[in-house]
VMD Tcl script that draws the C-alpha trace (Angstrom):
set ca {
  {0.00 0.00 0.00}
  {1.40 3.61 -0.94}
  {0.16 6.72 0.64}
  {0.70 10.16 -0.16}
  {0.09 13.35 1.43}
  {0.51 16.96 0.50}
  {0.38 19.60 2.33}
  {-0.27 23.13 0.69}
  {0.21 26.43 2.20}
  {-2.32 29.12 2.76}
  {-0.86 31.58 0.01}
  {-1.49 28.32 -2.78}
  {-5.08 28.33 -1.13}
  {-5.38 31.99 -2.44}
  {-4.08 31.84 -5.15}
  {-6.56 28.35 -6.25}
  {-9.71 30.14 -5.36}
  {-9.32 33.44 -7.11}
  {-8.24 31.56 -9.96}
  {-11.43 29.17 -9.94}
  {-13.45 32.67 -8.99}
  {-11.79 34.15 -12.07}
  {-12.79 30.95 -13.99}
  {-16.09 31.05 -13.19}
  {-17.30 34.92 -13.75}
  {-15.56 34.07 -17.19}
  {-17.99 31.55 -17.81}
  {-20.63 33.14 -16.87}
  {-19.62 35.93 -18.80}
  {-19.35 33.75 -22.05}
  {-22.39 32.49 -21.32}
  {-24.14 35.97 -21.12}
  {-22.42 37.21 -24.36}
  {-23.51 34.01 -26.28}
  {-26.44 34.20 -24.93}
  {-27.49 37.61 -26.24}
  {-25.71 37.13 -29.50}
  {-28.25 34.29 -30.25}
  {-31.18 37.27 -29.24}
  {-29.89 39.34 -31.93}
  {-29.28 37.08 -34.36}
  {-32.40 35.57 -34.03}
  {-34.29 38.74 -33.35}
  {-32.99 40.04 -36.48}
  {-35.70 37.39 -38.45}
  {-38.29 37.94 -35.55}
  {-38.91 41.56 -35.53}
  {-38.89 41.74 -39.77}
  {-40.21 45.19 -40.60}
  {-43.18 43.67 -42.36}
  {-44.26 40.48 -44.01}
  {-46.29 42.05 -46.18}
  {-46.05 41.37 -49.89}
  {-48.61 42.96 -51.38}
  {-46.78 45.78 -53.82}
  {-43.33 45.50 -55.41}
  {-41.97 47.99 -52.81}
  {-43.29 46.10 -49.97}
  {-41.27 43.17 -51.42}
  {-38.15 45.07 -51.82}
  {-38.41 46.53 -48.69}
  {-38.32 43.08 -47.37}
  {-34.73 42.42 -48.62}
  {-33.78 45.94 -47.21}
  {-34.31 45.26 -43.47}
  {-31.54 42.43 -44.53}
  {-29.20 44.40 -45.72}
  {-29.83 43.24 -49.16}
  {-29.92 45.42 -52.13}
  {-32.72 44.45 -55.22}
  {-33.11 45.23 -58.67}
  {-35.75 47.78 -58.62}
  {-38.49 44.44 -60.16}
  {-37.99 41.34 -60.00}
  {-37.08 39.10 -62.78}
  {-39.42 36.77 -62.84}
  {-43.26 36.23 -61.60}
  {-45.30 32.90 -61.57}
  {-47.29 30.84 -59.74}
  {-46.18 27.70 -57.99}
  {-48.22 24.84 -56.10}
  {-47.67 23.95 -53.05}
  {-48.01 20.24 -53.12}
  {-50.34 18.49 -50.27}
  {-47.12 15.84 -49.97}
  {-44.18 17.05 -49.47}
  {-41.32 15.43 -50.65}
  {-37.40 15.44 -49.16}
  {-36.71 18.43 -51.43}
  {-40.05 20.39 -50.11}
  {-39.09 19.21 -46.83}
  {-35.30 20.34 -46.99}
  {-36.68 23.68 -48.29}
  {-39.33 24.34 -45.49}
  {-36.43 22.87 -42.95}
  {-34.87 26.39 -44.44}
  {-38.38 28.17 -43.87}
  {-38.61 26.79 -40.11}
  {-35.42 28.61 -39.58}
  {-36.86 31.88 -40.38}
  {-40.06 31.33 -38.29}
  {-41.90 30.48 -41.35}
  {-43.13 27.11 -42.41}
  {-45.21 25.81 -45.57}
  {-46.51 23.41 -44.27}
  {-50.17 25.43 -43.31}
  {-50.44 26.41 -47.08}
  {-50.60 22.69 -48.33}
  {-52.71 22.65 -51.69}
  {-52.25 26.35 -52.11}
  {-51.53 28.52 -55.87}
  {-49.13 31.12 -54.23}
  {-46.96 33.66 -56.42}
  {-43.04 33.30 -56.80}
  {-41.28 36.49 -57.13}
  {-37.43 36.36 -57.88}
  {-35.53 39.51 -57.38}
  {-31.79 39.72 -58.41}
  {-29.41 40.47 -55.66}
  {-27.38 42.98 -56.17}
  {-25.03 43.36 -53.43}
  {-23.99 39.74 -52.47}
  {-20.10 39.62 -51.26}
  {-17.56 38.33 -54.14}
  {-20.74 37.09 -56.29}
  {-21.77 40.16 -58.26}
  {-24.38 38.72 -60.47}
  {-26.25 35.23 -60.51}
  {-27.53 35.79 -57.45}
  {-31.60 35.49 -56.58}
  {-33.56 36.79 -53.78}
  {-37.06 34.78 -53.43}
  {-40.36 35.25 -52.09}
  {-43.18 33.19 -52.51}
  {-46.58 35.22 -51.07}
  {-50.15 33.76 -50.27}
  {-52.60 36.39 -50.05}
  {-50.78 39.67 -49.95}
  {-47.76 38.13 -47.32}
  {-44.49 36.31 -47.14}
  {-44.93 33.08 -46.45}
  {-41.35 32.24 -47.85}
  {-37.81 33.42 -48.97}
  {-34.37 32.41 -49.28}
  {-31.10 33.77 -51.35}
  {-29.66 31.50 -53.85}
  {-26.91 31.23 -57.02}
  {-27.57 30.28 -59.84}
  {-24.38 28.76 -60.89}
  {-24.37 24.80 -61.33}
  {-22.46 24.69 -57.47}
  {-24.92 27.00 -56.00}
  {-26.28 27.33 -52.67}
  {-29.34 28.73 -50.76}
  {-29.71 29.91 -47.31}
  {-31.95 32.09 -44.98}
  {-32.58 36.05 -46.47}
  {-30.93 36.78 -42.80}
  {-27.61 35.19 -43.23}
  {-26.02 38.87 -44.35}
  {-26.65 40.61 -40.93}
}
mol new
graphics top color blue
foreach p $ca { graphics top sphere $p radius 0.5 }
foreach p [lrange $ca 0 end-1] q [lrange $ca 1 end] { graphics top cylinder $p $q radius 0.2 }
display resetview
């Protein structure tokens, strides 16, 4: 059988607990920051000047309160079904949708109108780039930013704040 003992002096003592003291406002104040980052970021979505759709400017001013910058109409209108089934690729898209605090799934069956706006203003992709809406009686029930190019992408209208 081995024992060991140590003995450590007052001054170590000290020194121990203001470090763990230290160590512990500093999470806390990680915590705190994180924590209101995620407000803002998510607030940014939540408090969306308007989701009404109803006139071009209305749409355009929807972009705005991104920080995204439109061609003054868009360049393309039509209407799209929104199928009663949703497949993995309507799915992955209202996944997208859910992340803005919007979700398709309540217009099921519905004729709503597309409008695609051309971005303007997207960092180191100056053309090729889409803004999209898709509105159900007069309000945004949908957007996202995509590329056009064959490696493309799409993401949430908030991503540039």
């Amino acid at each position: 059988m081995f024992i060991m003992s140590l003995r450590v002096n007052t001054t170590f003592k000290k020194i121990l607990s203001l470090l763990l003291f230290l160590s512990l406002i500093g999470v806390i104040i990680l915590f705190s920051i994180n924590k209101n980052y995620n407000k803002q970021t998510q607030s940014k979505f939540d408090t969306a000047i308007s989701l009404n759709g109803k006139t071009n400017k209305d749409r355009i001013n929807f972009f705005k309160q991104f920080g995204w910058e439109t061609a003054s109409e868009p360049c393309e209108i039509n209407d799209v079904s929104i199928p009663q089934k949703f497949d993995d690729v309507i799915e992955g898209y209202n996944e997208l949708q859910k992340k803005q605090k919007l979700d398709l799934s309540k217009y099921k069956g519905k004729i709503v109108k597309h409008y695609s706006y051309e971005i303007t203003n997207y960092p180191k992709h100056p053309e090729n780039i889409r803004g999209n809406l898709l509105v159900y009686e007069n309000q945004i029930i949908a957007s996202d930013i995509c590329s056009l190019e064959l490696d493309g992408f799409m993401h949430e209208v908030c991503l540039n704040n």
